[in-house]
VOGU-3710 file (C-alpha; in Angstrom, 3 decimals, decimal comma):
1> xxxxxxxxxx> -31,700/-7,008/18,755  -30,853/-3,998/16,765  -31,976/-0,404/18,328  -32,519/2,964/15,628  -31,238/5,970/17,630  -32,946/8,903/15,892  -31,771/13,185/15,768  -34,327/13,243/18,655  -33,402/10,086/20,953  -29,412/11,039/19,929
11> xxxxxxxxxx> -29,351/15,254/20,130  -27,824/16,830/23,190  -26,744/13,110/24,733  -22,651/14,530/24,026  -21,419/17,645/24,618  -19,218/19,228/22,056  -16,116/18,788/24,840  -17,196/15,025/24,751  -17,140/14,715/21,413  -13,677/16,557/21,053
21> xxxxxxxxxx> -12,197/13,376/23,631  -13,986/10,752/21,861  -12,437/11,681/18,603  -8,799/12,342/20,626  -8,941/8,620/21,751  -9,987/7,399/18,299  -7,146/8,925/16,583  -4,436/7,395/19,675  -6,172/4,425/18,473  -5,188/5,433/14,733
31> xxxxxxxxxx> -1,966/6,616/15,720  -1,341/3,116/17,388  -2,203/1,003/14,398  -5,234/-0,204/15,758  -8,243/1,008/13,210  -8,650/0,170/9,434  -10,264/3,212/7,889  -11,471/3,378/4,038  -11,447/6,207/1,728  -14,818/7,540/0,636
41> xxxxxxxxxx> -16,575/5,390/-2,179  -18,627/7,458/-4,529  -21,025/6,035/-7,473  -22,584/8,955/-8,702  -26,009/8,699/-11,065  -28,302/10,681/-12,875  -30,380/12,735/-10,447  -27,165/12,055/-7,427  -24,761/10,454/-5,966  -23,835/8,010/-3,037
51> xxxxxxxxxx> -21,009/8,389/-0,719  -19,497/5,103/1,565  -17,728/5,131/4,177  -16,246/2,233/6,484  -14,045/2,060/9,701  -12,860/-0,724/12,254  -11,643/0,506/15,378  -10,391/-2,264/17,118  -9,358/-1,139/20,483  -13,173/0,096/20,684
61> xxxxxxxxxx> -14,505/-3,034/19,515  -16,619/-1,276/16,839  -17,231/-1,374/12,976  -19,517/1,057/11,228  -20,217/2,159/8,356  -21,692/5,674/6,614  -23,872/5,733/3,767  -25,182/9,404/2,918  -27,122/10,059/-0,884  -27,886/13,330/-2,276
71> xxxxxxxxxx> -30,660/13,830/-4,678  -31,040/16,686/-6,477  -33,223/19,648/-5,071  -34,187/17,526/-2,408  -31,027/17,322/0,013  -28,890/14,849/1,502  -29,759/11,596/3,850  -27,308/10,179/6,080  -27,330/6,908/7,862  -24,644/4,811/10,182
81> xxxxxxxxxx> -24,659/1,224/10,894  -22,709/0,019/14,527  -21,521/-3,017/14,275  -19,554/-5,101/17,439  -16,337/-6,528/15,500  -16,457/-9,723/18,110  -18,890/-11,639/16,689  -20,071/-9,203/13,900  -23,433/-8,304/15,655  -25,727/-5,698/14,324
91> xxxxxxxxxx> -26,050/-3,344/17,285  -27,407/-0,251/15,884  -28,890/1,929/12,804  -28,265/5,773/13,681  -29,255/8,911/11,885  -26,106/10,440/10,500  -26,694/13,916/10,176  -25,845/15,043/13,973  -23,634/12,658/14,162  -21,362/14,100/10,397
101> xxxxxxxxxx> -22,222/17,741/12,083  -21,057/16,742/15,839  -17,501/14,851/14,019  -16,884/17,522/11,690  -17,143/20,473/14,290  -15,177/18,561/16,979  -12,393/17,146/14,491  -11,456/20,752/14,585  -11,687/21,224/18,201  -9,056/18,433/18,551
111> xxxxxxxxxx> -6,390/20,424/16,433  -7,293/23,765/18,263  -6,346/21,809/21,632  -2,651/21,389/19,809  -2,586/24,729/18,313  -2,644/27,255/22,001  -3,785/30,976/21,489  -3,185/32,951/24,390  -5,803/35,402/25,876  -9,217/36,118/24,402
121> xxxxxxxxxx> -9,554/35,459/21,052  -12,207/36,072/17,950  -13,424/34,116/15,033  -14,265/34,187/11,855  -16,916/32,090/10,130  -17,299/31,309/6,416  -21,153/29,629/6,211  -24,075/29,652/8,545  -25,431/25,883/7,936  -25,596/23,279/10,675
131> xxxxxxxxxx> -21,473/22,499/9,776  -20,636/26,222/10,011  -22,696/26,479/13,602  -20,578/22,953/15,126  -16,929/25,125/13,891  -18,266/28,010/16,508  -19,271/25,939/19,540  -16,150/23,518/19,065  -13,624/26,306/18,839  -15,636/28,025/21,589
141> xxxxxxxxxx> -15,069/24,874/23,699  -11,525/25,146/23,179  -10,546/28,841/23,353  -11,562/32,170/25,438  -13,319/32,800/22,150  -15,096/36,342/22,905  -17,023/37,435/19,615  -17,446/35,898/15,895  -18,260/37,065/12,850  -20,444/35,076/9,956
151> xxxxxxxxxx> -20,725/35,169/6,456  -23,139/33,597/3,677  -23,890/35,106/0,841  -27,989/34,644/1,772  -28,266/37,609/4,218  -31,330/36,205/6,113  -29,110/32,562/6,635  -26,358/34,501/7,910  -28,623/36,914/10,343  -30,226/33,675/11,532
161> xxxxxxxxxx> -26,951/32,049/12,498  -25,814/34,896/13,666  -28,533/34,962/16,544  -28,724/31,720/17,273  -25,402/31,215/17,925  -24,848/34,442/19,809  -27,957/32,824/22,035  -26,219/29,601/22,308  -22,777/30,782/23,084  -23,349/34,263/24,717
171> xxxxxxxxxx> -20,904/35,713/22,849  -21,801/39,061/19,771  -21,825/37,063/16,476  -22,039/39,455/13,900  -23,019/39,286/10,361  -21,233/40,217/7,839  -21,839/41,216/3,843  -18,610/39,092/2,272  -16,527/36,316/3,248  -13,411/38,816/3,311
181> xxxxxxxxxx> -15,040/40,670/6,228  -15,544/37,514/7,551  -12,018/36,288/7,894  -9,792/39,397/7,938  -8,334/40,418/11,281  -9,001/36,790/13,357  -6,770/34,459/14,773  -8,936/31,720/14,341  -11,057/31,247/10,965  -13,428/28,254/9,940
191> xxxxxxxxxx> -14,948/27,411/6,222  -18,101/25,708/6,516  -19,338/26,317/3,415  -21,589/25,235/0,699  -20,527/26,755/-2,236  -19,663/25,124/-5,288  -18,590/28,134/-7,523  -15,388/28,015/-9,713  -13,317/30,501/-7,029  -12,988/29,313/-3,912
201> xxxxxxxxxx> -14,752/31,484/-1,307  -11,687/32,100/0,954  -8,050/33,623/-0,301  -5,007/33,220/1,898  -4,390/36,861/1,860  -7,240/37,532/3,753  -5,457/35,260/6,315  -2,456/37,928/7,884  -3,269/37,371/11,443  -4,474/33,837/11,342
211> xxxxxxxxxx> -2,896/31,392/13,648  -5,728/28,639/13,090  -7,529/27,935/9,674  -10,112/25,323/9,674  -11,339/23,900/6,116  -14,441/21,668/6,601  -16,944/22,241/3,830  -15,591/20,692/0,313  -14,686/17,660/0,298  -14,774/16,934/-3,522
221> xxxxxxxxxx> -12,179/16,378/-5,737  -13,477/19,103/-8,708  -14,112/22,234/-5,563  -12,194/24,404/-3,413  -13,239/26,486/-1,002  -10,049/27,738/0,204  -7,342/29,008/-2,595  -4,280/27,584/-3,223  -2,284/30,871/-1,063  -4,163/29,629/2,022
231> xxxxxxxxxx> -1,973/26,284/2,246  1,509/27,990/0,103  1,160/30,265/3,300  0,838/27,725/5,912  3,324/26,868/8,465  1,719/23,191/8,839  -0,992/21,741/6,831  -2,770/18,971/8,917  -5,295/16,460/7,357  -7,839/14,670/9,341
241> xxxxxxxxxx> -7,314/11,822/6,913  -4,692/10,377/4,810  -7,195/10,468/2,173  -7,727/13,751/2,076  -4,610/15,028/-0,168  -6,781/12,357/-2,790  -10,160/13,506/-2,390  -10,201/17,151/-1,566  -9,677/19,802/-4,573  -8,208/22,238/-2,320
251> xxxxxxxxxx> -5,268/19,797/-1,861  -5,447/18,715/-4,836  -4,870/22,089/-6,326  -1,775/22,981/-3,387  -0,299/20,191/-4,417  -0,311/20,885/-8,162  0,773/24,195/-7,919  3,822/23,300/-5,250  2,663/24,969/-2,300  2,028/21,587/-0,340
261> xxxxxxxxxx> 5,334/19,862/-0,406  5,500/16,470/1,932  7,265/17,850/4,805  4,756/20,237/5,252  1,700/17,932/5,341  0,634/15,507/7,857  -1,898/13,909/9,584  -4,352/14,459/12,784  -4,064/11,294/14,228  0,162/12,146/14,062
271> xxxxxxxxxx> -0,632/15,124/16,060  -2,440/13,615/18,712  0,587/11,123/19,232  3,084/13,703/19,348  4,778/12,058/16,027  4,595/15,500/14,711  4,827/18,801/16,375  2,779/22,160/15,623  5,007/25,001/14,584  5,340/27,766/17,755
281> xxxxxxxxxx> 4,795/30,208/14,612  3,070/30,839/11,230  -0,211/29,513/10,449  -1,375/26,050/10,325  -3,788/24,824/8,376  -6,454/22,067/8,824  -8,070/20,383/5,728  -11,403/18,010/7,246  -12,842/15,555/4,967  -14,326/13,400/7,860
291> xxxxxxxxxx> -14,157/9,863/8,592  -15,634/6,743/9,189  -13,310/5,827/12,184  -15,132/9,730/13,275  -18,337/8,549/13,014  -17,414/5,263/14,640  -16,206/6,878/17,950  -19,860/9,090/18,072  -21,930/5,668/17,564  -20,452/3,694/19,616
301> xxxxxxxxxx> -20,293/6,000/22,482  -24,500/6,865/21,748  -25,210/3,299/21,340  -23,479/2,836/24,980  -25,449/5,549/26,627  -29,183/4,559/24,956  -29,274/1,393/23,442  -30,694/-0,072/26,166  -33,806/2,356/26,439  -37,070/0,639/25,618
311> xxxxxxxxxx> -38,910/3,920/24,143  -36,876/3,891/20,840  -38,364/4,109/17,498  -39,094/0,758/16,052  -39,160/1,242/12,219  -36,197/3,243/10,308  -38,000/6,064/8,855  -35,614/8,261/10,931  -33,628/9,990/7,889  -33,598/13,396/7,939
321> xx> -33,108/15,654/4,827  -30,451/18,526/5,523
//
């Protein structure tokens, strides 16, 4: 019988270093020719839109799919179906929310395992939602990271993330007035962001001493959050999809204007298999659309550790509104 693994049942089951090797093994998997991953289907209607998403990972034994709607002024709902590819069984509903905030946060973890900073480092944060919070702990899981700094343009959101996170990590995150303060003067720099404005909200010359830039928030064709200067400067521009030079504007836009030739893009999943190497120098860039093969290696790996409890909600009323 099916089990629903709600944000209660499912929050702090995975660390964020758990995470980061459950995604790691999911891409060998990639790498390896083993998954069948789909590219995002969108039907958009008056009021919203609905985004699908489906992955196989056979070497898991899982199939999943993502369904997450946005309605206007009221949010966005996220929900993931498990599936066991043997016989096809319906193992699991699971809330999608931690699960798209725990993927995208520890997607970028994997690349800053392949991209080595010596000594202490800092960060800089572009956002101060739930996305923007999962950059922080998953880079702090990965490097000596010893202080942050956070932007959003609402001064309470970015005060609030600001002390939670400096709470959670016990590191100083400060707050800061613009997104330039934000990412000036870091080696490692993360957009989380939910703007939707005509200029994106980070510029690549803002990026001098950058060794690690991690794009996570747009994934739409018609946005970009990070300008066209942030990828022509690039050493290495690494997508966590082959999708993603289709369906995110801020490749979309590199490529038009030249400064993303072929050689100079590839994939995660090539990383992690050592079928392409990160530049010693220069900065490389990582573009994050997420996955379903992402949210695949999460559910499967919750559904093993409590889908055999007993106390678990029994109706699906579990969505929660972000």
């Amino acid at each position: 019988m099916a089990v629903i693994l709600d944000y209660a049942t499912m929050d702090g089951a995975l660390s964020m270093r758990e995470v980061i090797d459950l995604l790691e093994r999911a891409l060998t998997h990639e790498a390896a020719g083993r998954t069948d991953v789909s590219p995002k289907y969108i039907t958009e209607f008056t009021g919203g839109a609905m985004r699908m998403l489906v992955a196989a990972d056979h070497a898991a034994g899982y199939l999943a799919t993502k369904a997450y709607h946005s309605i206007d002024g009221a949010g966005v709902r996220y929900v993931v179906t498990l599936y066991r590819l043997r016989d096809g069984a319906l193992l699991a509903w699971l809330d999608g929310q931690l699960i798209t905030d725990l993927r995208t946060g520890g997607a970028s973890g994997v690349i800053a395992r392949r991209v080595p900073i010596a000594g202490p480092v800092t960060v800089g944060i572009i956002g101060s939602g739930n996305q923007a919070r999962m950059q922080l702990e998953s880079l702090a899981a990965v490097y000596d990271v010893r202080a942050a700094t956070v932007y959003s343009p609402t001064p309470a959101n970015r005060e609030a993330c600001a002390r939670a996170m400096t709470q959670k990590l016990g590191i100083p995150v400060t707050p800061v007035a613009t997104a330039e303060a934000a990412a000036r003067g870091h080696k490692v720099v993360a957009a989380a962001s939910s703007a939707r404005g005509k200029e994106p909200v980070l510029q690549g010359a803002w990026l001098t001493d950058c060794r690690l830039l991690c794009a996570v928030g747009n994934t739409r064709k018609q946005f970009a959050e990070a300008d066209i200067e942030c990828f022509r400067r690039a050493a290495l521009v690494v997508a966590d999809s082959p999708h993603a030079q289709h369906e995110a504007g801020d490749l979309i836009q590199a490529a038009q204007a030249g400064a993303l030739p072929a050689d100079k893009l590839t994939t995660l999943a090539q990383i992690v298999a050592g079928r392409a190497a990160v530049p010693a120098k220069g900065m490389i860039a990582f573009k994050s659309v997420g996955t379903a093969l992402q949210d695949v290696a999460l559910a499967g790996r919750y559904y093993e550790l409590l889908g055999a409890r007993s106390d678990l909600p029994g109706k699906a009323d579990f969505l929660r509104v972000r």
